[in-house]
PDB file with one MODEL, atoms N, CA, C and O in Angstrom:
MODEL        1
ATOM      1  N   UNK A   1     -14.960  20.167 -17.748  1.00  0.00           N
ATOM      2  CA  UNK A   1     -15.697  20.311 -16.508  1.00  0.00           C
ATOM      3  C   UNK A   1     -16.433  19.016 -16.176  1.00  0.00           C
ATOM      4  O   UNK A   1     -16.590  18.738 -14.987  1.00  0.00           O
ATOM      5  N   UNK A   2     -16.770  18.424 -16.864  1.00  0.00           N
ATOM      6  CA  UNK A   2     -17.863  16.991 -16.939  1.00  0.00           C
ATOM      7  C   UNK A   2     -16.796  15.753 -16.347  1.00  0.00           C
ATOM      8  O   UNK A   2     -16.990  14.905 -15.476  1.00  0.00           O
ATOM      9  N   UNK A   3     -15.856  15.972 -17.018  1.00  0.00           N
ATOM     10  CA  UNK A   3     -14.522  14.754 -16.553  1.00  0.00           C
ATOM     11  C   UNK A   3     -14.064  15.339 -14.758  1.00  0.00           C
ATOM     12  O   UNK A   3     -13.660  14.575 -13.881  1.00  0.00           O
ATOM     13  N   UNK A   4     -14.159  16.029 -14.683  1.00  0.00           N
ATOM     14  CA  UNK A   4     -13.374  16.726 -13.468  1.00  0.00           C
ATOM     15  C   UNK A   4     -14.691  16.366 -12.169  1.00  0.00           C
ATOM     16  O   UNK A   4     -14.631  15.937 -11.017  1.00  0.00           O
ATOM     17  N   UNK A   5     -15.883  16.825 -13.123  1.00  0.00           N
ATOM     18  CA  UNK A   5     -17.370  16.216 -12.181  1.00  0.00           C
ATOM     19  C   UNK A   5     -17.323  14.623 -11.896  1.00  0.00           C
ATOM     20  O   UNK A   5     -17.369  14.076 -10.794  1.00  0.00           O
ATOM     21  N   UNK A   6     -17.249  14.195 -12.800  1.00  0.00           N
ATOM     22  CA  UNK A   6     -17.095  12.589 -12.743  1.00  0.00           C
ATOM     23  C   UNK A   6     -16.217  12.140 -12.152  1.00  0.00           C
ATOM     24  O   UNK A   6     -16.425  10.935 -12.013  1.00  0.00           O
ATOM     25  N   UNK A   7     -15.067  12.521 -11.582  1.00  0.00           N
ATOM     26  CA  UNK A   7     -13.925  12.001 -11.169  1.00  0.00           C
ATOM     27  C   UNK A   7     -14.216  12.651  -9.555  1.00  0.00           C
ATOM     28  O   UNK A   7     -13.743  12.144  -8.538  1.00  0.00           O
ATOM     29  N   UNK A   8     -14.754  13.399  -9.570  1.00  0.00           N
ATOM     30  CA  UNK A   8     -14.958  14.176  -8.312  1.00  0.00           C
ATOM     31  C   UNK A   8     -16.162  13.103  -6.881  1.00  0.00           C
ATOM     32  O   UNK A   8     -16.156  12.861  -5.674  1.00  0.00           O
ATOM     33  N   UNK A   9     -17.019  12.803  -8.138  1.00  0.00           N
ATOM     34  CA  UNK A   9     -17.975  12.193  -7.739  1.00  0.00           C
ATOM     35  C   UNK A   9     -17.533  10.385  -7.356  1.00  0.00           C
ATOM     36  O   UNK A   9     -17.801   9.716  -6.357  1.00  0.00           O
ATOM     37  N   UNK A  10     -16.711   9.992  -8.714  1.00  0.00           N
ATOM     38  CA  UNK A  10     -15.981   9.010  -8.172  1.00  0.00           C
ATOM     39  C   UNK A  10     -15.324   8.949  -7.306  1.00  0.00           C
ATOM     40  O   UNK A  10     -15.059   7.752  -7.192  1.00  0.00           O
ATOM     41  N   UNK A  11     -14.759   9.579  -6.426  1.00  0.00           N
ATOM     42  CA  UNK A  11     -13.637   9.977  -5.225  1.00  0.00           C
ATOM     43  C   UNK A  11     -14.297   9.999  -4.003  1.00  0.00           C
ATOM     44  O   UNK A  11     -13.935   9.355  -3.019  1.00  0.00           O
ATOM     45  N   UNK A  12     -15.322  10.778  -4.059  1.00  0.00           N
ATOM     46  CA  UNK A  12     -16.221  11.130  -2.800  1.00  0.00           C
ATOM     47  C   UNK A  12     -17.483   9.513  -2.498  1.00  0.00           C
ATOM     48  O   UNK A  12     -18.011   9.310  -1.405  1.00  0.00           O
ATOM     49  N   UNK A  13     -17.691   8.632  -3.700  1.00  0.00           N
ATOM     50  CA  UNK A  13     -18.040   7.041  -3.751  1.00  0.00           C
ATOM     51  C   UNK A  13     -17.424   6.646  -3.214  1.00  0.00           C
ATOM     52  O   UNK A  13     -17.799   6.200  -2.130  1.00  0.00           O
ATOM     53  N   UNK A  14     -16.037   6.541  -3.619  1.00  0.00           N
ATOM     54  CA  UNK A  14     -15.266   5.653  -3.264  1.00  0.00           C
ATOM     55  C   UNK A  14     -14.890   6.051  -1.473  1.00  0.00           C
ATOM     56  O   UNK A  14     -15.167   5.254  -0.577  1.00  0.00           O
ATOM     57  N   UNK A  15     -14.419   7.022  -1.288  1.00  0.00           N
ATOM     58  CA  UNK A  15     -14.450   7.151   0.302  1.00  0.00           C
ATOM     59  C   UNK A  15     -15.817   6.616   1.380  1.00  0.00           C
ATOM     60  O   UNK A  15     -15.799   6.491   2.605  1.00  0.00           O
ATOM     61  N   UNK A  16     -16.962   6.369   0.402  1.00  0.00           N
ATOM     62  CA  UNK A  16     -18.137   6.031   1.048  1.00  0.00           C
ATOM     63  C   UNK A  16     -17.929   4.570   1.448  1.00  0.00           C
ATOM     64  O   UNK A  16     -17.794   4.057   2.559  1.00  0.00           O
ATOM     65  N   UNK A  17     -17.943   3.981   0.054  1.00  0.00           N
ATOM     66  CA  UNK A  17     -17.084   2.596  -0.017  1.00  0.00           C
ATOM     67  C   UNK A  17     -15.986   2.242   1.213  1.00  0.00           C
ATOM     68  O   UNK A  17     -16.212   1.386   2.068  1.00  0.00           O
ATOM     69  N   UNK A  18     -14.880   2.971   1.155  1.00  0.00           N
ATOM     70  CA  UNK A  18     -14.153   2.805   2.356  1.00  0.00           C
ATOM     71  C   UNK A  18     -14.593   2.817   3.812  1.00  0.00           C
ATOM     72  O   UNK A  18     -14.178   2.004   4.638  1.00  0.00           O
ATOM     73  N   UNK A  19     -15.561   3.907   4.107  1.00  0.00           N
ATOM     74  CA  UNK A  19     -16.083   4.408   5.385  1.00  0.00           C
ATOM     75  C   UNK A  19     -17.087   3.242   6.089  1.00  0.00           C
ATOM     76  O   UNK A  19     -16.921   2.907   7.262  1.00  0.00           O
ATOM     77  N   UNK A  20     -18.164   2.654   5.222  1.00  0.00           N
ATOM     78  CA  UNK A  20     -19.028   1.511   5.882  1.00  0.00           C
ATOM     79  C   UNK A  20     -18.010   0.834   6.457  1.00  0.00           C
ATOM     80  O   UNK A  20     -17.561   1.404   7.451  1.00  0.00           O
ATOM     81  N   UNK A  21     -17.327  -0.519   6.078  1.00  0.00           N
ATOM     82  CA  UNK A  21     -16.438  -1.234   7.179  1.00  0.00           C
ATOM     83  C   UNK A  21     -15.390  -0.585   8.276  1.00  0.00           C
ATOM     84  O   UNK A  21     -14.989  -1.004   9.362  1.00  0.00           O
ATOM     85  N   UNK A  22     -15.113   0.642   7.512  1.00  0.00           N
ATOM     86  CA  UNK A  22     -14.271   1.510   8.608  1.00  0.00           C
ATOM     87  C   UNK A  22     -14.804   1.247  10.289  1.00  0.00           C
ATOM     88  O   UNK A  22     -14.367   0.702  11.302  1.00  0.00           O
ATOM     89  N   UNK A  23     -16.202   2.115   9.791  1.00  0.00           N
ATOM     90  CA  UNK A  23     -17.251   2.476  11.031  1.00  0.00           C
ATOM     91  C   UNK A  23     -17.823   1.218  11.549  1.00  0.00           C
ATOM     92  O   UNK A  23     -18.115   1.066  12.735  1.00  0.00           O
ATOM     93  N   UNK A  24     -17.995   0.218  10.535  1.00  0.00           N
ATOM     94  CA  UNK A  24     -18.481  -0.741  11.304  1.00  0.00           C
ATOM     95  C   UNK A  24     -17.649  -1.441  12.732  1.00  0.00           C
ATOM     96  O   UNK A  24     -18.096  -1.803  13.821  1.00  0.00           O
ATOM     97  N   UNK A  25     -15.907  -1.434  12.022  1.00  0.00           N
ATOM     98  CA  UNK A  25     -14.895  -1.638  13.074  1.00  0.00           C
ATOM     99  C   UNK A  25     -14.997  -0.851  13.886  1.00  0.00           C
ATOM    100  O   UNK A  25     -15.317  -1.448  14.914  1.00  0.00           O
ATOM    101  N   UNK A  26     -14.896   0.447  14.109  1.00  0.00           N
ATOM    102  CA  UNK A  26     -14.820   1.517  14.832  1.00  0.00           C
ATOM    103  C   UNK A  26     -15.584   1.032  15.977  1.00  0.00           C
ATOM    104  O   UNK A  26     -14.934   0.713  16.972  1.00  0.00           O
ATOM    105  N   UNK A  27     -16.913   0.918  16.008  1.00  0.00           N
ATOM    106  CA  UNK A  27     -18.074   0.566  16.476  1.00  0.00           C
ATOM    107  C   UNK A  27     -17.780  -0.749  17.611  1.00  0.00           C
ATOM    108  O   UNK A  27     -18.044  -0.931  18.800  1.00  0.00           O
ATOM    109  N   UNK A  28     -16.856  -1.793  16.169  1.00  0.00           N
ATOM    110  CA  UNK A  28     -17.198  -3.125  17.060  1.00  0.00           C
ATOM    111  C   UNK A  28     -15.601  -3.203  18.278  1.00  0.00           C
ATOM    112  O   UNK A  28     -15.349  -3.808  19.320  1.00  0.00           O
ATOM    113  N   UNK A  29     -15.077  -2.515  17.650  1.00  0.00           N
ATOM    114  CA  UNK A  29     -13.552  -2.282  18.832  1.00  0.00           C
ATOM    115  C   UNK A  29     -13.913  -1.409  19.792  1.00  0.00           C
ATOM    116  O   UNK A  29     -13.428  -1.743  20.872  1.00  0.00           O
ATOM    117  N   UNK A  30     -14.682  -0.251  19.858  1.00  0.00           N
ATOM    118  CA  UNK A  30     -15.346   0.501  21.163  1.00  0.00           C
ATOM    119  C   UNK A  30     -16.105  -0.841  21.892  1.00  0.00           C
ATOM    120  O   UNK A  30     -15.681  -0.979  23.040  1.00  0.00           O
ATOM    121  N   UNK A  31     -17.065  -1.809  21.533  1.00  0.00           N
ATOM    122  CA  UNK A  31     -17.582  -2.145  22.719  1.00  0.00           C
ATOM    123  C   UNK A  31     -16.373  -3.059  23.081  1.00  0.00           C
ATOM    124  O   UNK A  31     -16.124  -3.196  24.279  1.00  0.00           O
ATOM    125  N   UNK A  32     -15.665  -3.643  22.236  1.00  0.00           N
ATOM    126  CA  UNK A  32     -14.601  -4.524  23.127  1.00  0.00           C
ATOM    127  C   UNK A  32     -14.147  -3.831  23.777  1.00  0.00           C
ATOM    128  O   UNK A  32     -14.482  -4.181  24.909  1.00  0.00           O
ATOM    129  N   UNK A  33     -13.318  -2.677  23.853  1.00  0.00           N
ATOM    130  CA  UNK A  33     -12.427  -1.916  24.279  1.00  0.00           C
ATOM    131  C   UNK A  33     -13.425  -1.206  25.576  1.00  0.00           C
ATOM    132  O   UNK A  33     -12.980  -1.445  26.699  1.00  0.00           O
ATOM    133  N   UNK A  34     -14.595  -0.444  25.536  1.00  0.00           N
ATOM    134  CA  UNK A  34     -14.961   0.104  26.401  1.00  0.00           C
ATOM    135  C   UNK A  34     -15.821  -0.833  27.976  1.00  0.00           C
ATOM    136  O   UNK A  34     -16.092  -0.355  29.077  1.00  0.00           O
ATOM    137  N   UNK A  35     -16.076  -2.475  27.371  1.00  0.00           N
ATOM    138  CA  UNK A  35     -16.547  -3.489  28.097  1.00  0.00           C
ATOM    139  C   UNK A  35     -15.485  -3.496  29.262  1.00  0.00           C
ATOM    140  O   UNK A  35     -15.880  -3.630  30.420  1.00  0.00           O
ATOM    141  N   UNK A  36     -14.073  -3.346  28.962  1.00  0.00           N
ATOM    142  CA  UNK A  36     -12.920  -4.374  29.796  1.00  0.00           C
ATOM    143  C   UNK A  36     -11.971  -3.237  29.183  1.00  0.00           C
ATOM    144  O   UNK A  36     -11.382  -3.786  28.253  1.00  0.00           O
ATOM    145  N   UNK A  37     -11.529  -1.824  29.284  1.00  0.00           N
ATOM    146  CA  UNK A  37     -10.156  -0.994  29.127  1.00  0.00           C
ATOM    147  C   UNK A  37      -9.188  -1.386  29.401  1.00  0.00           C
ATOM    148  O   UNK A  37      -8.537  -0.797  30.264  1.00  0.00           O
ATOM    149  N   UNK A  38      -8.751  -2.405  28.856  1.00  0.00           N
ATOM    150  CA  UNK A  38      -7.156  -2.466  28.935  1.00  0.00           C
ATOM    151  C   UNK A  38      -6.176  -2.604  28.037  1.00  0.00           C
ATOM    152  O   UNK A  38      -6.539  -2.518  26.864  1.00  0.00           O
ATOM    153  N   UNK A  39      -4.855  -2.822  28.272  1.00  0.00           N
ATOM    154  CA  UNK A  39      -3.930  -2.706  26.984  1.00  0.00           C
ATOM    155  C   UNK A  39      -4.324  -3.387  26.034  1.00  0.00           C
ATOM    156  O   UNK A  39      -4.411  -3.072  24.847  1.00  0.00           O
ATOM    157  N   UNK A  40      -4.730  -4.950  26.872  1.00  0.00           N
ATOM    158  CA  UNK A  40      -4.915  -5.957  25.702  1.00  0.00           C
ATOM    159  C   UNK A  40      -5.850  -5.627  24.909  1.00  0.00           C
ATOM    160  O   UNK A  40      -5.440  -5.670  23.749  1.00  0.00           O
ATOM    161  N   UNK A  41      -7.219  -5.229  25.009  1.00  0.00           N
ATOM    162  CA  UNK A  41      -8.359  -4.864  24.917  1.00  0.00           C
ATOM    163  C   UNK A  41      -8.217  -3.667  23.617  1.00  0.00           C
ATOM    164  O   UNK A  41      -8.741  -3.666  22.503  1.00  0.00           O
ATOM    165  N   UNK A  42      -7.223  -2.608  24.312  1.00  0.00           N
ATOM    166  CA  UNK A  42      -6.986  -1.632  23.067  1.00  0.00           C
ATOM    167  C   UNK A  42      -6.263  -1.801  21.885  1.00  0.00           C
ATOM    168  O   UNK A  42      -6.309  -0.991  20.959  1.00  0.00           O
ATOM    169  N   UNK A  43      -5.540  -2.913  21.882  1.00  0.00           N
ATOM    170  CA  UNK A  43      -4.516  -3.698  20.868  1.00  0.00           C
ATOM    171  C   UNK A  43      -5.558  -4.563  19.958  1.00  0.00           C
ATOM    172  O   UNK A  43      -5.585  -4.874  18.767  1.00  0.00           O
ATOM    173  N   UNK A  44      -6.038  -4.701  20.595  1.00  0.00           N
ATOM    174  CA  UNK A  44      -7.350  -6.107  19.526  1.00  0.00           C
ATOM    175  C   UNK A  44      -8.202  -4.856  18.780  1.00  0.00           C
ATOM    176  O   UNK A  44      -8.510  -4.971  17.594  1.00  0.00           O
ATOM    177  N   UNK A  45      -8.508  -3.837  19.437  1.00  0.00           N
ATOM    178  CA  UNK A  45      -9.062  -2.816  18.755  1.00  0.00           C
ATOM    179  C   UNK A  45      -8.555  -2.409  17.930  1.00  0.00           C
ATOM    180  O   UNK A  45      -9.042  -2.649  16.825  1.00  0.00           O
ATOM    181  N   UNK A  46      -7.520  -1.715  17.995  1.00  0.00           N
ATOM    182  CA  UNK A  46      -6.672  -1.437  16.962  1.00  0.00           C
ATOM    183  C   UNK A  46      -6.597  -2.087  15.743  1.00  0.00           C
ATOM    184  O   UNK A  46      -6.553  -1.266  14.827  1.00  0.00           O
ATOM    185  N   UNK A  47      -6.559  -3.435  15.302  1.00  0.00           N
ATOM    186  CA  UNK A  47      -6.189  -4.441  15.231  1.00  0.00           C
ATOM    187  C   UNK A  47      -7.657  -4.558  14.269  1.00  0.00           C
ATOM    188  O   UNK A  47      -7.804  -4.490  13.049  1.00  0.00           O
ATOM    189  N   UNK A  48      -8.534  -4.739  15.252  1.00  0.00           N
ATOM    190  CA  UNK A  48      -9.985  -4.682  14.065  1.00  0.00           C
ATOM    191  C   UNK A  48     -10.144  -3.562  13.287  1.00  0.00           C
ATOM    192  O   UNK A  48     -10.443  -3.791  12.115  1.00  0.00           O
ATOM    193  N   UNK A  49     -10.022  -2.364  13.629  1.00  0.00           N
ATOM    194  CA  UNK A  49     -10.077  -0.972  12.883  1.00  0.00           C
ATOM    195  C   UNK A  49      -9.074  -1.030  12.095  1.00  0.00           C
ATOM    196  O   UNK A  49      -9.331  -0.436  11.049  1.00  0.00           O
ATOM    197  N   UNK A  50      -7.657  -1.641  12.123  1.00  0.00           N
ATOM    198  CA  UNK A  50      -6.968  -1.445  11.243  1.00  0.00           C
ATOM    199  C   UNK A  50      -7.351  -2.656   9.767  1.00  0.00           C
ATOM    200  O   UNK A  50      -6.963  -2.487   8.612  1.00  0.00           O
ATOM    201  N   UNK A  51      -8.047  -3.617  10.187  1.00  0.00           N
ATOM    202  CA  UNK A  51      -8.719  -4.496   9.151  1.00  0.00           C
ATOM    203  C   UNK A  51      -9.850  -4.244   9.107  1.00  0.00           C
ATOM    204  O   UNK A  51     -10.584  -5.232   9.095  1.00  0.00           O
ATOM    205  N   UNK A  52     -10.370  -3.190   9.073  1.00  0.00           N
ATOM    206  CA  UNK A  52     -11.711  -2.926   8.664  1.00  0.00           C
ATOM    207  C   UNK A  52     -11.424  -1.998   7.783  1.00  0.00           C
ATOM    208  O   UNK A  52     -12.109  -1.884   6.766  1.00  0.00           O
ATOM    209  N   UNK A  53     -10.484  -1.281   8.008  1.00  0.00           N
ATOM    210  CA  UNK A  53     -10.031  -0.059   7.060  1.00  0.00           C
ATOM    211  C   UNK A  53      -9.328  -0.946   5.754  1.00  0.00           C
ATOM    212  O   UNK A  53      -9.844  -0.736   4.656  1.00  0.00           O
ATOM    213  N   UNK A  54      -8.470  -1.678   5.797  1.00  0.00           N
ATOM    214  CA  UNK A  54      -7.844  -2.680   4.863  1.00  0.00           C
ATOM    215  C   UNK A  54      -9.001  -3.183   3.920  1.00  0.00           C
ATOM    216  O   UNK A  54      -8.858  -3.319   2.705  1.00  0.00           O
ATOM    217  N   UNK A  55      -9.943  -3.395   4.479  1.00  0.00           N
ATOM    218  CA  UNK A  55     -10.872  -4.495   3.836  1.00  0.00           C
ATOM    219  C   UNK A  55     -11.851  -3.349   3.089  1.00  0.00           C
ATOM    220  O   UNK A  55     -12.083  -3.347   1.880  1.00  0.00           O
ATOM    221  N   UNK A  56     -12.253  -2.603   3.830  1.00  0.00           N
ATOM    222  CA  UNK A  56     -12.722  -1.377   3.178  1.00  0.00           C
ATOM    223  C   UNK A  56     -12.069  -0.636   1.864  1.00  0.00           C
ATOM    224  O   UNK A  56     -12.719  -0.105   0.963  1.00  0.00           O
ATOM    225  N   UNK A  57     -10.512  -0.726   1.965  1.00  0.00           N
ATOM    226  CA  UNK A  57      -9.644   0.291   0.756  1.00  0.00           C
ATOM    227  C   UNK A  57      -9.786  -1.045  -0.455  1.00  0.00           C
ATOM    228  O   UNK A  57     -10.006  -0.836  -1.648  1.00  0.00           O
ATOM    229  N   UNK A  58      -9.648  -2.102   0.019  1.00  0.00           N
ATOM    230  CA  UNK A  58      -9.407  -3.162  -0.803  1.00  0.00           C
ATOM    231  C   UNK A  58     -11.039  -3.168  -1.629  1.00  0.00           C
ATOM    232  O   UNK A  58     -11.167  -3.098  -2.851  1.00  0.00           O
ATOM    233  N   UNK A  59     -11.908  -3.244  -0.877  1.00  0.00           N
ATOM    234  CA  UNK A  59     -13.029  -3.042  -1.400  1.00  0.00           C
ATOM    235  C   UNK A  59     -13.443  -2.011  -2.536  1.00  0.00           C
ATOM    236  O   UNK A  59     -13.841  -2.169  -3.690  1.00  0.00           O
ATOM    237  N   UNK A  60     -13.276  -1.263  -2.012  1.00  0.00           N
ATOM    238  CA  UNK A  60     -13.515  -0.027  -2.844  1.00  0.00           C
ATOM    239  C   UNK A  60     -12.907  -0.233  -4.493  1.00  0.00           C
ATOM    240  O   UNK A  60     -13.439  -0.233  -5.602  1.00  0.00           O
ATOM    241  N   UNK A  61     -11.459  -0.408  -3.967  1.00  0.00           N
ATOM    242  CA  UNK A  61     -10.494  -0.540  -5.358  1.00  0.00           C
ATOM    243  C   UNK A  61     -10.911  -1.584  -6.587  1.00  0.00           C
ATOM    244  O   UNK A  61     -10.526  -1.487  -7.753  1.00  0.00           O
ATOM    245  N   UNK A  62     -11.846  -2.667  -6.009  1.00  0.00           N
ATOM    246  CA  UNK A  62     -12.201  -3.728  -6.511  1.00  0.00           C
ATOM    247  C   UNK A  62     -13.384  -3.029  -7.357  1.00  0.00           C
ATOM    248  O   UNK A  62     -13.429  -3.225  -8.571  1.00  0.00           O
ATOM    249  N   UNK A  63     -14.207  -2.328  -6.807  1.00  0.00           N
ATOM    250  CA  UNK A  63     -15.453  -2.017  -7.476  1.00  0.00           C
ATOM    251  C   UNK A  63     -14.573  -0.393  -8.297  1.00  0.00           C
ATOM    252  O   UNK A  63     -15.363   0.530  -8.493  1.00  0.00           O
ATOM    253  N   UNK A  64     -13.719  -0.240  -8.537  1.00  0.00           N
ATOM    254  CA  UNK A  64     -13.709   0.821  -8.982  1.00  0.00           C
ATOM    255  C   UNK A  64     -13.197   0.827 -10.012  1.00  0.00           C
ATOM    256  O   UNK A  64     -13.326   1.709 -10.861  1.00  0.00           O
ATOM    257  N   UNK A  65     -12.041  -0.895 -10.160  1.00  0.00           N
ATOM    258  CA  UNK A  65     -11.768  -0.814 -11.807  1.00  0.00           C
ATOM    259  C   UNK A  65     -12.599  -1.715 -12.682  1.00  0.00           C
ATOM    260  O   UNK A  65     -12.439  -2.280 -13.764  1.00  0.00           O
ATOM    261  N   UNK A  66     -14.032  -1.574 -11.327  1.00  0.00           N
ATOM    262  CA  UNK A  66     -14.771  -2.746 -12.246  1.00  0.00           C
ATOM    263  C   UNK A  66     -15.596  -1.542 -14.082  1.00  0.00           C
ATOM    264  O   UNK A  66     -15.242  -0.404 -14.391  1.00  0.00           O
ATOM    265  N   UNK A  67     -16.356  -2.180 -14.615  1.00  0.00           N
ATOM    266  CA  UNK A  67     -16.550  -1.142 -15.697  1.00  0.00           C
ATOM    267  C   UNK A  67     -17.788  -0.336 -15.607  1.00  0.00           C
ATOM    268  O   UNK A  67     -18.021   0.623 -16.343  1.00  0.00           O
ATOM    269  N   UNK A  68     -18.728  -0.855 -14.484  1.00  0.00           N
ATOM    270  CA  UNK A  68     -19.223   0.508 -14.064  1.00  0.00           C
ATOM    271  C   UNK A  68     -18.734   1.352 -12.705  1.00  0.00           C
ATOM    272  O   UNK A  68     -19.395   1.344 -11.667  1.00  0.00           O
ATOM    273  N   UNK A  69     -17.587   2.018 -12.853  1.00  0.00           N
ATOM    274  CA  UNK A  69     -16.905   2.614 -11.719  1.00  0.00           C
ATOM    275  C   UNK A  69     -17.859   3.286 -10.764  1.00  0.00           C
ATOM    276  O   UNK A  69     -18.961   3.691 -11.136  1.00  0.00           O
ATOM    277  N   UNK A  70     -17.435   3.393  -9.575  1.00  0.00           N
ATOM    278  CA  UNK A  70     -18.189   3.744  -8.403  1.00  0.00           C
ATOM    279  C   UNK A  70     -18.390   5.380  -8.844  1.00  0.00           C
ATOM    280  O   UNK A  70     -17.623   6.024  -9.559  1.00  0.00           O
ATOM    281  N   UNK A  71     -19.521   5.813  -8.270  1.00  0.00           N
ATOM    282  CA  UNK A  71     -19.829   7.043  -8.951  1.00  0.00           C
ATOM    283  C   UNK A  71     -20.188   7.505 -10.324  1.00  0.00           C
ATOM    284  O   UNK A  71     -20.390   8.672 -10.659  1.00  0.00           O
ATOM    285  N   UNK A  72     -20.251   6.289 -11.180  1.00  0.00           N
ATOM    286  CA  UNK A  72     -20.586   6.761 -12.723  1.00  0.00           C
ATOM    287  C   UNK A  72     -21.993   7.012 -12.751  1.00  0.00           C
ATOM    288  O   UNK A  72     -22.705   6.391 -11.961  1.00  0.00           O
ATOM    289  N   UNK A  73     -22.543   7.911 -13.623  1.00  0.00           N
ATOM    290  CA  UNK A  73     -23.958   7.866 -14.152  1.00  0.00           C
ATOM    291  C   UNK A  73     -24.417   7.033 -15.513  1.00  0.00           C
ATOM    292  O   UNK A  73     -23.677   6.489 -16.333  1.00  0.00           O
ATOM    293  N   UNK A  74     -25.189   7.070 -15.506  1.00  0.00           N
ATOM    294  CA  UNK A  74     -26.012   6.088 -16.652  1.00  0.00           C
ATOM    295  C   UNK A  74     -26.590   7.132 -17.348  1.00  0.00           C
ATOM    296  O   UNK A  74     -26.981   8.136 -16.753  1.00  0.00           O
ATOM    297  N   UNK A  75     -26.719   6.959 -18.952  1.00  0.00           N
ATOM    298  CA  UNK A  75     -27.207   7.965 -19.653  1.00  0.00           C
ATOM    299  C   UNK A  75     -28.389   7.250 -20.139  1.00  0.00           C
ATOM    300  O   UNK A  75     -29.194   7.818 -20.876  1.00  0.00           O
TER     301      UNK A  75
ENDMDL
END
């Protein structure tokens, strides 16, 4: 049960990990996109959200095979 907690908790970190740059893109492609709506406009968006999400998974993965894994406790 303790391994299954820990791994649980690591999972739900690590999506946290992912989510900050996610949202931060999210955020910064709405004002491009909602300033000036157009194709071009929604393509550059895309475009940042899809490297914010990249940079985010990459992130995460980095801190997670580090040796205090994301979500561990300290005894």
């Amino acid at each position: 049960m303790s391994k299954f907690f820990e791994k649980t908790m690591g999972i739900i970190a690590w999506l946290q990990i992912v989510a900050s740059p996610t949202l931060f893109a999210i955020i910064l492609s709405a004002i491009i996109y909602f300033q000036n709506p157009t194709d071009g406009n929604l393509i550059i968006g895309i475009i940042i959200i899809v490297f914010g999400l990249t940079v985010g998974i990459l992130y995460a993965n980095k801190i997670w095979k580090t040796k205090e894994q994301c979500g561990s406790f300290r005894r």
